[in-house]
C-alpha positions in Angstrom: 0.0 0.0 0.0 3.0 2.5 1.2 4.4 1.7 -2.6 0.7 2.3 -4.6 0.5 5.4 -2.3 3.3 7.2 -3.1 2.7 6.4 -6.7 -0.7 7.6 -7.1 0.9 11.0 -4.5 3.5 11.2 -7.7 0.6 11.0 -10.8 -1.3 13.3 -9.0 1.2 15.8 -8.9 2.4 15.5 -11.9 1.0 17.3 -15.4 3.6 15.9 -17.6 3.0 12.8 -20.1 6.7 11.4 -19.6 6.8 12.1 -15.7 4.2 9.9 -15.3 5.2 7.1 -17.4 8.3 7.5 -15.6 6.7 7.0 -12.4 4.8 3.9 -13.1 7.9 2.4 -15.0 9.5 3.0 -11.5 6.4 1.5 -9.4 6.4 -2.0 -12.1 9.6 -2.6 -11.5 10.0 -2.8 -7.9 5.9 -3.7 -7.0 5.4 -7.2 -6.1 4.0 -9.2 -9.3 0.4 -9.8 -7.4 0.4 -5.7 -6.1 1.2 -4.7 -9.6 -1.6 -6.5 -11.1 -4.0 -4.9 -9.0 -2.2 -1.6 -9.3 -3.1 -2.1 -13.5 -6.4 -2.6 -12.6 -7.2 0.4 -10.4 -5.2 2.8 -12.9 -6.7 1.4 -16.2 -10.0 2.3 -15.0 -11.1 -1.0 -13.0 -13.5 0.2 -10.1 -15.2 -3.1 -8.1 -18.4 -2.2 -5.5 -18.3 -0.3 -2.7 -17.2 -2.0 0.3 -18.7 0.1 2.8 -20.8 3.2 2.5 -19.8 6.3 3.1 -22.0 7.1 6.0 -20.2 4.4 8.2 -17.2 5.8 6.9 -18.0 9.5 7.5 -19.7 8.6 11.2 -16.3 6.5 11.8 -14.2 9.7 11.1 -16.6 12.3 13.5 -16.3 9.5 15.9 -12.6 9.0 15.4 -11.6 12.9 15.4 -14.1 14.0 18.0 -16.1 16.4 16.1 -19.6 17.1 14.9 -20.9 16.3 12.2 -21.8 19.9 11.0 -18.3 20.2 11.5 -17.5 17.6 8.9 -19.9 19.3 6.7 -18.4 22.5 6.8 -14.7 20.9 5.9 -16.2 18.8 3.4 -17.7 21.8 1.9 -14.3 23.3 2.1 -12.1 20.7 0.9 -14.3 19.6 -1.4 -13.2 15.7 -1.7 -14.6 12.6 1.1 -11.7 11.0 1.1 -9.2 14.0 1.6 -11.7 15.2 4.4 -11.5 12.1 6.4 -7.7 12.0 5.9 -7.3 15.5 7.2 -9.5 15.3 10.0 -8.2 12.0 11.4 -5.6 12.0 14.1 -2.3 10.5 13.9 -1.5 7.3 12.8 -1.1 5.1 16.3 1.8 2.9 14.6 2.8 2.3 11.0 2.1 -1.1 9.2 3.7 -1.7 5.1 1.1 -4.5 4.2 1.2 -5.1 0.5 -1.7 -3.3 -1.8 -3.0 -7.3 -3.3 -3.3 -8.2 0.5 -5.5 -4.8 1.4 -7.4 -5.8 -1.4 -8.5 -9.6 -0.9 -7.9 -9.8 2.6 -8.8 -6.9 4.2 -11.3 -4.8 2.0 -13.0 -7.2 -0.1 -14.2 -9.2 3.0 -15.5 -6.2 5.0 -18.4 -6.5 1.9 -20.3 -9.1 4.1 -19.9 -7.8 7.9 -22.2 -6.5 10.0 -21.4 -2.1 10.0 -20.3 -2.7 13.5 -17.2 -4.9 12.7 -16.8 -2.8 9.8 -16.3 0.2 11.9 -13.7 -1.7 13.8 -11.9 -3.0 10.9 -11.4 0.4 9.2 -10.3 2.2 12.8 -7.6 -0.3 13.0 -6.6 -0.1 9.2 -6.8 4.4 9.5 -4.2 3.7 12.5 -1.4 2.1 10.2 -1.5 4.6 7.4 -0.4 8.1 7.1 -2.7 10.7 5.8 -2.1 10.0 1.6 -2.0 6.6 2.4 -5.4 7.2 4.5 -7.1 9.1 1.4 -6.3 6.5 -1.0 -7.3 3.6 1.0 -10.6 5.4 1.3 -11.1 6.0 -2.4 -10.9 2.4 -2.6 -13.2 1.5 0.2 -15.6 3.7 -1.2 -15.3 2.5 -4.8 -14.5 6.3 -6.2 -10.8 5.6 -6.6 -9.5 8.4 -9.9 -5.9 9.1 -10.7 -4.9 11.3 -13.5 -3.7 8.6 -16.2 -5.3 7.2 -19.0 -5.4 3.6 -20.1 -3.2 4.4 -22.8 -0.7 5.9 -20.5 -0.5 2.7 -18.4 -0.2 0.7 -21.6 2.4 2.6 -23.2 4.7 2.4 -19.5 4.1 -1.2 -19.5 5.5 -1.4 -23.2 8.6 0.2 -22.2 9.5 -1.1 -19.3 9.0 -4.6 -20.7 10.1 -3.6 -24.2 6.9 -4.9 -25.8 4.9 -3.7 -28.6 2.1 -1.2 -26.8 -0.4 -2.8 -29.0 0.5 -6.4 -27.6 0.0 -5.2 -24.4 -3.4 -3.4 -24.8 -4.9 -6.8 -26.6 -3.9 -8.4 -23.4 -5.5 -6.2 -20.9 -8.8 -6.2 -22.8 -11.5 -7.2 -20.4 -9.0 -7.2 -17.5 -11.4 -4.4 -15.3 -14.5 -6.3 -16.1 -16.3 -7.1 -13.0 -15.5 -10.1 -12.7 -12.3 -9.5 -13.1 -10.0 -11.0 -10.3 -6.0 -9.9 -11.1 -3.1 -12.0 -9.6 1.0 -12.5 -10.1 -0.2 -15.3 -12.6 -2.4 -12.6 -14.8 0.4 -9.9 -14.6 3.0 -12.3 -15.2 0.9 -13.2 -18.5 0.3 -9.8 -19.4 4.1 -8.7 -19.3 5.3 -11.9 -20.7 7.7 -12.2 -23.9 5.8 -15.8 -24.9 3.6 -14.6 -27.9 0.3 -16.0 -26.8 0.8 -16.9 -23.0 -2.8 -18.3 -21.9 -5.0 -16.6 -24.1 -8.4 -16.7 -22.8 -11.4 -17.9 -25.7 -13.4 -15.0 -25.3 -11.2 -12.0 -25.1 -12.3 -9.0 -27.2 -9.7 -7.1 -29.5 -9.0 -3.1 -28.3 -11.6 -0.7 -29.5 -10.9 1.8 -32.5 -12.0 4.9 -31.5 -12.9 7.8 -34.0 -12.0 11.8 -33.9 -14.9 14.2 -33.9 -14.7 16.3 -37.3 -14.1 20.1 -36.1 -13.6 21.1 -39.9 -16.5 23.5 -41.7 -17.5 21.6 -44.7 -15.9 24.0 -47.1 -12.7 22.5 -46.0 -13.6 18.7 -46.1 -11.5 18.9 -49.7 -8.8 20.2 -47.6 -8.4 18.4 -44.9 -9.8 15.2 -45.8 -9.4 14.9 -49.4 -12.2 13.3 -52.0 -14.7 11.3 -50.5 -14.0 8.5 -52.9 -11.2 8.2 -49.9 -13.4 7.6 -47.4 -16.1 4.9 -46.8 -19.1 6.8 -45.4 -21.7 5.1 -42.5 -24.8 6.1 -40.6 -23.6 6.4 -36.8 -26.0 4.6 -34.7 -27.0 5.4 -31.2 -26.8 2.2 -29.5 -24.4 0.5 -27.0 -20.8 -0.1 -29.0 -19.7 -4.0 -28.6 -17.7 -6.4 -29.7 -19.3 -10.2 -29.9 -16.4 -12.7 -29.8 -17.9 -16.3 -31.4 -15.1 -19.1 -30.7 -14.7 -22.4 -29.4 -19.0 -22.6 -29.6 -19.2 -19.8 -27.3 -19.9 -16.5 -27.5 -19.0 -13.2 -25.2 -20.4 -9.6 -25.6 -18.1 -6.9 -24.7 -19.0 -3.4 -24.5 -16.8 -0.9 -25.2 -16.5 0.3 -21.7 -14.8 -3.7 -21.7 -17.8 -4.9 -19.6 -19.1 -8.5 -20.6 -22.2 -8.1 -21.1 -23.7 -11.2 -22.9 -26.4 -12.6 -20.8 -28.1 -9.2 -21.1 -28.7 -9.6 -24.7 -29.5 -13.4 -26.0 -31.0 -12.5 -29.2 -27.7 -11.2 -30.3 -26.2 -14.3 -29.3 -28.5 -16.3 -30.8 -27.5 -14.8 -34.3 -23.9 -15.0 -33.6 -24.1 -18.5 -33.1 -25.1 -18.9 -36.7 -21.7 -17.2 -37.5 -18.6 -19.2 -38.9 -16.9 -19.8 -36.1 -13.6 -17.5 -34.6 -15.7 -14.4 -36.2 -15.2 -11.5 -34.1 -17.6 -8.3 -35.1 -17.5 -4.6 -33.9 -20.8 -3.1 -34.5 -23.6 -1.6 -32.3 -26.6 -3.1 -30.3 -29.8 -1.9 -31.3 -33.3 -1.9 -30.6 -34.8 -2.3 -33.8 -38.5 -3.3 -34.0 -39.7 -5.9 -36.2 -40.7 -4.1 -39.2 -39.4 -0.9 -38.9 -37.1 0.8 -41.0 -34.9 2.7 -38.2 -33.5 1.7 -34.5 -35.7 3.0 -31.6 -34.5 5.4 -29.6 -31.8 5.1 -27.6 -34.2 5.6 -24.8 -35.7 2.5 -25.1 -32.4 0.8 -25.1 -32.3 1.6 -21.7 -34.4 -0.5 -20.4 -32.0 -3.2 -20.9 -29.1 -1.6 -19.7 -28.4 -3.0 -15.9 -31.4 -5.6 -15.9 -30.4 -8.9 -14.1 -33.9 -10.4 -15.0 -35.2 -10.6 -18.7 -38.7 -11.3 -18.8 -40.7 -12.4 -21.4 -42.2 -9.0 -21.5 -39.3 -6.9 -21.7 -37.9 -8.7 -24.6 -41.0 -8.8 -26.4 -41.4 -5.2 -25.8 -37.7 -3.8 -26.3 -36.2 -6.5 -29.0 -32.4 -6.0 -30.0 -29.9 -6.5 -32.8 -26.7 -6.3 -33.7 -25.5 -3.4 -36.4 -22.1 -5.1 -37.9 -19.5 -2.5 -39.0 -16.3 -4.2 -38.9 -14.7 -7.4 -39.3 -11.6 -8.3 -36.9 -11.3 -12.0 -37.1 -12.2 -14.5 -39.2 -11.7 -18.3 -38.8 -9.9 -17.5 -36.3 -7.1 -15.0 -38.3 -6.9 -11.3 -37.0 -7.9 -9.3 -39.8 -7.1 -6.0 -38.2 -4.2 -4.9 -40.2 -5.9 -5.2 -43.7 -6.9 -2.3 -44.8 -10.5 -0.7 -44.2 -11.8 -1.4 -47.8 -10.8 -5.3 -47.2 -12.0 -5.5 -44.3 -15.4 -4.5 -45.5 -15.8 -6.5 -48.5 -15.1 -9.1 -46.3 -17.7 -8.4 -43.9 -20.0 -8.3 -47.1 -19.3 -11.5 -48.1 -19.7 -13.1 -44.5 -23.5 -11.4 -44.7 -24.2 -13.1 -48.1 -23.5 -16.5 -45.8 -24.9 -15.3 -42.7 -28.5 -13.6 -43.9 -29.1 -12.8 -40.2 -26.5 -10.8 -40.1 -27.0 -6.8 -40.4 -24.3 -4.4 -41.7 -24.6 -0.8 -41.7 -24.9 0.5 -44.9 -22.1 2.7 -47.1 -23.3 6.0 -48.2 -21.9 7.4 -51.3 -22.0 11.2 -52.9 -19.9 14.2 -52.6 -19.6 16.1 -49.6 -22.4 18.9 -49.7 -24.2 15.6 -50.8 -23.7 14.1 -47.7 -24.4 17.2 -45.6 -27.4 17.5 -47.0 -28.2 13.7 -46.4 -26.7 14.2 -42.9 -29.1 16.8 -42.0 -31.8 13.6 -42.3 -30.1 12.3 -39.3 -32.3 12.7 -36.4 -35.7 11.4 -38.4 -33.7 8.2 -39.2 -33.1 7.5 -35.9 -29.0 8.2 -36.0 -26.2 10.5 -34.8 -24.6 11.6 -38.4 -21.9 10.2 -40.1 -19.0 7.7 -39.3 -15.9 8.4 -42.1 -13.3 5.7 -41.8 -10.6 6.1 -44.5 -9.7 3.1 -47.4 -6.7 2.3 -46.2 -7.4 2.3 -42.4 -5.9 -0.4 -39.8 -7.9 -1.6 -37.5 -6.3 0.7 -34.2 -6.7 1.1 -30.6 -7.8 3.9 -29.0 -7.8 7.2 -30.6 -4.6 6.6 -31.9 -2.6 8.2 -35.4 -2.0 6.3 -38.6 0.7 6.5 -40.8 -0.5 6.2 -44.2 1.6 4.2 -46.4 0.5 5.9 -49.8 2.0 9.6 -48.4 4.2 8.9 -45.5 1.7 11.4 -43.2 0.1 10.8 -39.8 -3.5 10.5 -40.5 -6.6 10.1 -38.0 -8.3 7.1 -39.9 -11.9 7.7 -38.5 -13.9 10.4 -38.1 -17.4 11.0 -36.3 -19.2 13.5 -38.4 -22.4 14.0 -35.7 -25.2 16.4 -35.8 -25.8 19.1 -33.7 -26.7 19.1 -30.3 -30.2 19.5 -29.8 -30.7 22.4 -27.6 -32.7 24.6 -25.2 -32.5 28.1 -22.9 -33.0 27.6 -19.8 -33.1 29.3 -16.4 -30.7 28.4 -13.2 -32.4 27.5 -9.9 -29.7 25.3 -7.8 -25.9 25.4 -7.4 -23.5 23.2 -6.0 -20.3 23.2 -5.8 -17.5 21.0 -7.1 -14.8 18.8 -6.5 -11.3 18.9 -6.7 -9.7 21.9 -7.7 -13.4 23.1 -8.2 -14.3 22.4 -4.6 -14.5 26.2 -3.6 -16.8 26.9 -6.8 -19.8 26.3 -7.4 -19.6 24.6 -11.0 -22.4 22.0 -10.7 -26.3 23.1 -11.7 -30.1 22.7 -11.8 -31.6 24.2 -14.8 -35.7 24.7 -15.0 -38.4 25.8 -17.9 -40.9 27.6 -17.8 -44.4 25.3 -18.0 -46.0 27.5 -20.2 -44.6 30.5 -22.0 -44.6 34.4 -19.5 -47.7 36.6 -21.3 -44.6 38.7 -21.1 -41.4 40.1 -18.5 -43.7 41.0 -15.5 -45.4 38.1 -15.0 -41.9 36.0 -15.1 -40.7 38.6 -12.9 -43.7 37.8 -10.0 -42.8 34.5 -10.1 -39.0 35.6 -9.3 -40.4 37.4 -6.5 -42.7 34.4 -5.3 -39.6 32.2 -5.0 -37.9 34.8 -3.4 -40.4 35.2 -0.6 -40.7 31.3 -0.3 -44.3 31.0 -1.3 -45.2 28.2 -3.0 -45.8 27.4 -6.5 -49.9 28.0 -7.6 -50.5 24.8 -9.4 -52.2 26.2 -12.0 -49.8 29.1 -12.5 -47.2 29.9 -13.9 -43.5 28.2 -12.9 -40.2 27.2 -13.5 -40.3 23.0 -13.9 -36.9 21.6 -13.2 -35.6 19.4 -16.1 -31.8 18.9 -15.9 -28.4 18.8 -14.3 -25.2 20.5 -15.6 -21.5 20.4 -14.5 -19.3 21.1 -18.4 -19.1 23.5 -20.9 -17.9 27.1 -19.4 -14.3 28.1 -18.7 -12.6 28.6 -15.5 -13.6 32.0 -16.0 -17.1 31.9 -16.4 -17.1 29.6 -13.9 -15.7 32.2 -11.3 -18.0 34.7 -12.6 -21.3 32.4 -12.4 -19.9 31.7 -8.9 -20.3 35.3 -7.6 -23.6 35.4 -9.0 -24.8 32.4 -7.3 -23.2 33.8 -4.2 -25.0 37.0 -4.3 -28.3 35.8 -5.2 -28.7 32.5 -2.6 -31.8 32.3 -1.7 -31.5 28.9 1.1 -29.1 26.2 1.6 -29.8 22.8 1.5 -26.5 21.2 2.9 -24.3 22.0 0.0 -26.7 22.7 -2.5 -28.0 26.6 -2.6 -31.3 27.4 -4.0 -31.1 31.4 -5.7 -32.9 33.5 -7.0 -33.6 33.1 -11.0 -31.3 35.9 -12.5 -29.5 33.8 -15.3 -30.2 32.3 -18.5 -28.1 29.4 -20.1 -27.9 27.3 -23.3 -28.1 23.8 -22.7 -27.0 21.2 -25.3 -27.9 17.4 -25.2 -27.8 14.5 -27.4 -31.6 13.7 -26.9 -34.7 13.9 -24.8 -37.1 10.8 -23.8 -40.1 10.9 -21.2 -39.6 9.9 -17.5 -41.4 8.7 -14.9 -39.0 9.2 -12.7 -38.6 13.1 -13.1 -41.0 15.8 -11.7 -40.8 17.5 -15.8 -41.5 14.3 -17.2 -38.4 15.0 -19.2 -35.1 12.6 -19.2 -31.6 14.8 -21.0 -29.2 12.6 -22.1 -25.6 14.2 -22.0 -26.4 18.0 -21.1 -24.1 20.5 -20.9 -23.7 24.3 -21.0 -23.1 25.7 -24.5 -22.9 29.3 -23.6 -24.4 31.8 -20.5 -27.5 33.7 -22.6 -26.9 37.1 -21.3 -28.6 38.4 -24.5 -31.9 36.8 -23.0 -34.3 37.8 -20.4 -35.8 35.7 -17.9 -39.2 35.3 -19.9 -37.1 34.0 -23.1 -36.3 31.0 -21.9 -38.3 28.4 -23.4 -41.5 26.1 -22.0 -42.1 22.0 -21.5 -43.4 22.3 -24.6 -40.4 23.3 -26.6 -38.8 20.1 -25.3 -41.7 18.1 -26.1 -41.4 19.2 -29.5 -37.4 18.0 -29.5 -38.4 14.8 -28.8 -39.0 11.4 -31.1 -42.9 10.8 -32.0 -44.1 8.5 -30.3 -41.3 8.1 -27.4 -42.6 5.8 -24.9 -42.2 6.4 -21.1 -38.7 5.5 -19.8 -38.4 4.1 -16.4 -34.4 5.1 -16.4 -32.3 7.7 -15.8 -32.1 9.6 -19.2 -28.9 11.2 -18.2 -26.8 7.5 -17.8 -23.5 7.3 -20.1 -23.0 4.4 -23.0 -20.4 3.4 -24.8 -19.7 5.3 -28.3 -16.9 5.4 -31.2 
């Protein structure tokens, strides 16, 4: 633990790409085989369940340092971070042990899961009394399951490749599926992932590294420019589903999403028409749902209500049917097809179809570029984001990563997301909160409302204002502002500070560490889509919102009505019982 500490200290402090790879080249090569396997899984993203909840862990520390808890509160609010709070408050450390981090882990963390909070409270008082205060805060980011270091998966793969001298894309192939759930990493997995053997252990049903595509930042009057002809380019639909790979070998089948969890038993009619694949085929596509006889996917909102479900009834599959929208071909009887070039790759993938009728690719779009921005403008009423562009000649990558393009000798960035644009609405702000980190003394995080119905005009918006303001309630029948979504991106540091002065000024109540104020400011909200909720007081579920721009230009009676987002969203959208704001896996 002393070891992973003052690694994750190092990262932490450190802004610099090389520094850090330095570091962690450091940490591998004196870290015990079984502490470094763990140590891959925490830093490439792997996050198991929380062990104990934070109230027993924020009770422990009031108990432990002898304060209140409105003491605790105020501290929080200043430091802005759980973890650090309980580390700062605590007192010394009563002795000093230097247990390893793989033993923390299985033997002293994992099994606090099925005590009683009692003995948990006992456990973790012993443990706080070993550690010093970094060690403290890390070992309570991993008890409360919010463990975050500044490194990317890429940046632990690329260490790992030169400090064992191995090709970086050998060693991202290996770690595929290695912070799955279920994963459980050991000497003997680390040993395997290092290793100089060229296939040591493979496992049947790991999933290849994701290629991931650039969003195109170019005004179409430059596509010629910067992308040359389109003849250079095979042109797709981008679907809104959930990105996966389905691995069919050996008679068995895995489904990995992209966020490398294995999700197969969620989705058995895709598994059911992989299974009538040649086998060792390995297909990167999206999961749909796709009604019988309709010519576009549903709504990604729909999707939903398969995402996290343990139990698939007969209903739910009936109701929300999915497929699988093939767009690449990686292996095929059993050969990795990844380095052939795009245009190979698809006819290939063509071919398989003409064998496999169940099988559904996404069709290639052809024209010139207006041509396509015209046809991409059709987007939303066909049920898709815009465009993917993946170029000829492409490899089959990992990551985000460059190209070098044999014909010219140039980097290139081989695929391209050409999306739409956001969908969006003005809207007012009613809540603040502030953030974490270095955002833990500003209030960055926000509640945005509508109006229900549009203002006759600026006065009758403005006797709402002062109904709110005097803490009367809301006339049913009357005019209000509805809440409708949560935003925490999108401004700089600057506005940030500036919003923050406003939200200071105008603070109406406090509600723990959210403050309710006074409606004074207007903001554009993008989001990727809107679907109706049962769970939310407007009815309305946002999927990805965030702040475009603060509407100073607008007064408090511009900002639009329910009915504005009503009109954003798909005919015929069907109540969602989910959380229209949850994340999924993309390009």
């Amino acid at each position: 633990m002393r070891r992973f500490a003052a690694l994750f200290a190092e990262l932490d402090a450190s802004t610099a790409t090389t520094a850090k790879v330095e570091a962690l080249k450091r940490y591998f090569a004196i870290a015990d085989p079984a502490d470094a396997a763990w140590a891959v899984y925490f830093l490439a993203g792997g996050k198991p369940r929380q062990v104990v909840p934070t109230s027993v862990l924020r009770a422990l520390a009031c108990a432990r340092a002898g304060i209140d808890d409105w003491l605790f509160e105020e501290c929080y609010q200043a430091v802005g971070d759980l973890a650090e709070t309980i580390a700062r408050v605590l007192p010394p450390a009563a002795r000093r042990g230097d247990v390893g981090l793989a033993v923390w882990i299985e033997e002293r963390l994992l099994p606090l899961r099925d005590e009683t909070p009692e003995t948990q409270a006992v456990r973790i008082s012993q443990y706080w009394d070993e550690l010093d205060a970094g060690e403290r805060f890390l070992l309570t980011k991993l008890i409360g399951g919010g463990f975050r270091v500044g490194v990317s998966r890429l940046l632990v793969q690329r260490a790992l490749a030169e400090w064992t001298g191995l090709d970086a894309k050998v060693i991202a192939q290996r770690m595929m599926g290695s912070t799955d759930k279920t994963a459980r990493p050991d000497a003997t997995s680390f040993a395997r992932l290092v290793s100089h053997e060229a296939e040591p252990g493979r496992d049947g049903g790991q999933p290849y590294p994701f290629f991931l595509a650039h969003p195109v930042d170019a005004a179409i009057s430059d596509f010629d420019a910067v992308l040359g002809p389109p003849s250079d380019w095979l042109v797709e639909w981008k679907y809104d589903g959930i990105r996966a790979q389905v691995v069919w070998r050996a008679g068995q089948v895995w489904i990995w999403s992209r966020g490398e969890e294995l999700v197969t038993e969620r989705f058995p009619e895709v598994v059911a028409l992989a299974q009538r694949w040649p086998d060792g085929t390995v297909l990167d596509g999206e999961i749909l749902v796709w009604p019988s006889g309709s010519d576009r996917p549903a709504p990604f909102n729909q999707l939903q209500q398969r995402i996290g479900r343990k139990n698939l009834t007969k209903k739910i599959l009936a109701d929300v049917p999915v497929t699988f929208m093939a767009y690449d071909l990686l292996e095929q009887g059993g050969v990795d097809l990844r380095e052939q070039p795009q245009h190979l790759r698809r006819a290939t993938l063509e071919a398989l179809a003409v064998d496999a009728p169940s099988l559904r690719l996404s069709p290639l779009l052809h024209g010139t570029w207006p041509e396509l921005a015209a046809l991409r403008t059709q987007s939303r009423g066909r049920g898709v984001e815009g465009f993917m562009l993946k170029h000829r000649h492409a490899k089959y990558g990992s990551g985000r990563r460059k190209q070098l393009d044999a014909a010219s000798g140039s980097t290139v960035l081989a695929w391209w997301k050409w999306k739409v644009e956001p969908l969006s609405a003005d809207a007012v702000l009613i809540y603040a909160q502030a953030g974490h980190g270095r955002r833990a003394s500003v209030y960055t995080d926000y509640t945005f409302a509508v109006w229900n119905r549009p203002p006759r005009d600026a006065a009758e918006a403005q006797a709402v204002v002062e109904a709110i303001a005097a803490r009367q309630p809301a006339q049913p029948d009357g005019l209000q502002l509805v809440a409708f979504a949560k935003a925490y991106g999108g401004l700089s540091d600057e506005e940030f500070k500036a919003v923050d002065r406003v939200i200071r000024q105008t603070t109406l109540e406090k509600f723990g560490p959210v403050r309710s104020v006074r409606p004074t400011m207007v903001f554009e909200l993008g989001f990727e889509g809107l679907g109706r909720s049962t769970r939310h007081k407007s009815g309305i579920a946002v999927r990805f919102p965030r702040m475009l721009r603060i509407r100073h230009d607008k007064s408090l009676h511009e900002a639009d009505t329910l009915a504005t987002l009503e009109a954003l969203m798909p005919p015929g959208e069907p109540a969602d019982e989910h959380d229209g704001q949850e994340h999924h896996d993309k390009p």
